[in-house]
Each structure stands twice: as C-alpha cells, then as structure tokens.
C-alpha positions as CSV (number, residue, x, y, z in Angstrom):
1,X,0.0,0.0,0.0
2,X,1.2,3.4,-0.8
3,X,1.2,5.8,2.7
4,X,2.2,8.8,0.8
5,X,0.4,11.8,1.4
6,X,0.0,15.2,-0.3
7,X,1.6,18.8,1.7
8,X,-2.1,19.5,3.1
9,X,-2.9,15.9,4.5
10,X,0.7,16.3,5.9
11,X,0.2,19.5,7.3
12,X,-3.1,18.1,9.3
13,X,-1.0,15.1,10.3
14,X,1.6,17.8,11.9
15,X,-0.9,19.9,13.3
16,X,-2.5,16.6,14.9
17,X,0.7,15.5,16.4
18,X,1.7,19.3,18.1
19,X,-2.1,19.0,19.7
20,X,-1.7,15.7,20.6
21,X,1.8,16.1,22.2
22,X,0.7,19.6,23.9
23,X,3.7,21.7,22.0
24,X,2.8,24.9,23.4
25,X,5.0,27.5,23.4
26,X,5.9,28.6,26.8
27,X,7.7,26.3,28.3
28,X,9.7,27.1,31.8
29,X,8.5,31.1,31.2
30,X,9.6,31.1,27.7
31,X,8.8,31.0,24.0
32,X,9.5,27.8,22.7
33,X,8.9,26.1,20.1
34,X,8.9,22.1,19.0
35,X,11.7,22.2,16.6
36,X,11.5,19.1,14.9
37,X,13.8,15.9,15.4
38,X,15.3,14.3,12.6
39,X,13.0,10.9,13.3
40,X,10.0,13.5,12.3
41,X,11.5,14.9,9.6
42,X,12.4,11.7,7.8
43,X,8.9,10.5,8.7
44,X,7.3,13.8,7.1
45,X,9.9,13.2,4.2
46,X,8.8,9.5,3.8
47,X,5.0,10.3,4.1
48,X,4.9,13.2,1.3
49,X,7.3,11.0,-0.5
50,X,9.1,13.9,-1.7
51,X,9.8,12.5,-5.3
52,X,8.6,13.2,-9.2
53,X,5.0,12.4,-10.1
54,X,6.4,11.3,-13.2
55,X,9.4,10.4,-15.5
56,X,10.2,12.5,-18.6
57,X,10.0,8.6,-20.5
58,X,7.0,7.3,-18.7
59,X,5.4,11.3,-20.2
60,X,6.7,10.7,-23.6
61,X,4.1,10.7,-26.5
62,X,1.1,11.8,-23.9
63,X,-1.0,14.8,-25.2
64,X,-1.7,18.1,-23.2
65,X,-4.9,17.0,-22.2
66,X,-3.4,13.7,-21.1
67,X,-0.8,15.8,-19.1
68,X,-3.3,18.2,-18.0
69,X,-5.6,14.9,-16.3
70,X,-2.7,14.0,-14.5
71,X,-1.8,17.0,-13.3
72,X,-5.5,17.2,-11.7
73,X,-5.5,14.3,-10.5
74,X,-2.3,15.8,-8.4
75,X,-4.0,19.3,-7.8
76,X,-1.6,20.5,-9.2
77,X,-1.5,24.1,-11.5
78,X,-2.7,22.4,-15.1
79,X,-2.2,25.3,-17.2
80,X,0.5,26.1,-19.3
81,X,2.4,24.8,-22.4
82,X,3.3,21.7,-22.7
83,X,6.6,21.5,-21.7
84,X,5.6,23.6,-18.9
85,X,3.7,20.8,-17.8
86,X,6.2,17.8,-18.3
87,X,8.5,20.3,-16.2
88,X,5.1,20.2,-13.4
89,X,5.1,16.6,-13.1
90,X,9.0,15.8,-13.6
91,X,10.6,18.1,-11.1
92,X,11.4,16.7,-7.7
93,X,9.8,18.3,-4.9
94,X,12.6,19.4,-2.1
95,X,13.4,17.7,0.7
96,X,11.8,18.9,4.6
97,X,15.0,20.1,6.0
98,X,14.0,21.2,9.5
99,X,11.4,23.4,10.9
100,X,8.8,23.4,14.0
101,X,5.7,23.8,15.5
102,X,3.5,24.9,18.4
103,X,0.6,25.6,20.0
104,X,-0.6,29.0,21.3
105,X,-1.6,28.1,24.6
106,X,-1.2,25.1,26.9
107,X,-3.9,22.6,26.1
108,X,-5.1,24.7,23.0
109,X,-5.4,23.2,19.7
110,X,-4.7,27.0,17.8
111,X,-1.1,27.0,16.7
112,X,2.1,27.6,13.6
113,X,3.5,25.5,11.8
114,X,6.8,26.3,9.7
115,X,8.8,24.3,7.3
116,X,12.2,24.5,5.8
117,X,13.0,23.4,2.4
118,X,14.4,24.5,-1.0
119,X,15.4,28.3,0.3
120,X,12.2,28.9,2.1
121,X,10.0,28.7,4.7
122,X,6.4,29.1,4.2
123,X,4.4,28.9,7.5
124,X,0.6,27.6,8.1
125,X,-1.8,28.2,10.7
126,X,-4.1,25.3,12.3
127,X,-6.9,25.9,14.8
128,X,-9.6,23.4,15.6
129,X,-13.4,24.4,14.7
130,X,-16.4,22.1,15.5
131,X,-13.6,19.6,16.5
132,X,-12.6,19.5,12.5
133,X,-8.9,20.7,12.6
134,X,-8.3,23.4,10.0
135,X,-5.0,24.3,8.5
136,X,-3.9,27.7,6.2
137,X,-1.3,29.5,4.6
138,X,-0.2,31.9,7.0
C-alpha cells in the first residue's frame, strides 16, 4: 500500500501530532517552540514522498490533455504549455529540511507550523473548529 500523502494531508497530520503532544509554546517562562527531530523529519519526508509524479519517458508521447488529467489528479496548476507541464510533473519536490511547531496556549489546539525546504519557509496556521482541525497558509 502506498502511505504517501499530499503537503495538506501532511500539514493536518503535523498539526495533529503538536495538539496531541501539547507543544505549546511557553515552556519554563519562555517562548519555545517544538523544533522538529530528525526521526519526524524523515517520517514527514517518507509520508509526502518527496519524489517526481512522473518520469520524462513514462510522459513521452502523452497529449496536453493527457498531461493536464494528470496534473489534476495531483491538484496540481494544469495550465500552461506543454513543456511547462512535463516540467510540473517531472521536477522533484525538495526535501523537509528542519522546521517546527507549536501551540498557542497550553492545552489549546490554535497554533504555527513552519517548514524549511528549497530556500524557504512558508508557514501555516491550524486551529480546531467544531472539533474539524483546520489548516492555512499563513
């Protein structure tokens, strides 16, 4: 069985893990935050599978609209040229370097996520509403 995931099923699975394990962020008086271990970030890295969706070969010969379904099927961006597309499916996505996570109060299931890859480090917010847990680009 494949347990990969896609970046917002592995955001929720984050967010899940901070609520469960009560990473709030003061700790002893002070602002801290869960910084990630490198267990966690090779889990994260092995559950959004970090590779291409596809082979330049295995996209030889397919038409746009071909390439456009299967960039759908990956929600990912489907417009473009062609080779704009191939490039879509064919480029690795980077690796989760580091990063971390907290919650904004002790027992609280509001918090930030942040994530280190590729030269950046986008952060998300997650908060819990009628017990569905939410998460957004920040």
């Amino acid at each position: 069985m494949d347990d990969t995931i896609r970046m917002d099923a592995l955001l929720l699975y984050i967010a899940q893990m901070c609520i469960d394990n009560n990473w709030h962020r003061e700790v002893r008086g002070v602002d801290e935050f869960h910084y990630f271990t490198h267990a966690e970030l090779r889990d994260f890295n092995e559950r959004w599978n970090p590779t291409p969706y596809a082979t330049k070969e295995e996209l030889k010969g397919k038409t746009i609209v071909q390439l456009r379904d299967i960039l759908e099927g990956h929600n990912l961006k489907k417009s473009g040229k062609k080779a704009e597309l191939i490039e879509r499916l064919t480029t690795t996505v980077p690796i989760l370097c580091a990063g971390y996570v907290f919650l904004d109060e002790d027992g609280g299931t509001e918090g930030m996520i942040r994530l280190n890859f590729d030269h950046c480090n986008p952060k998300w917010s997650f908060w819990k509403k009628d017990g569905v847990l939410k998460v957004d680009y920040a």
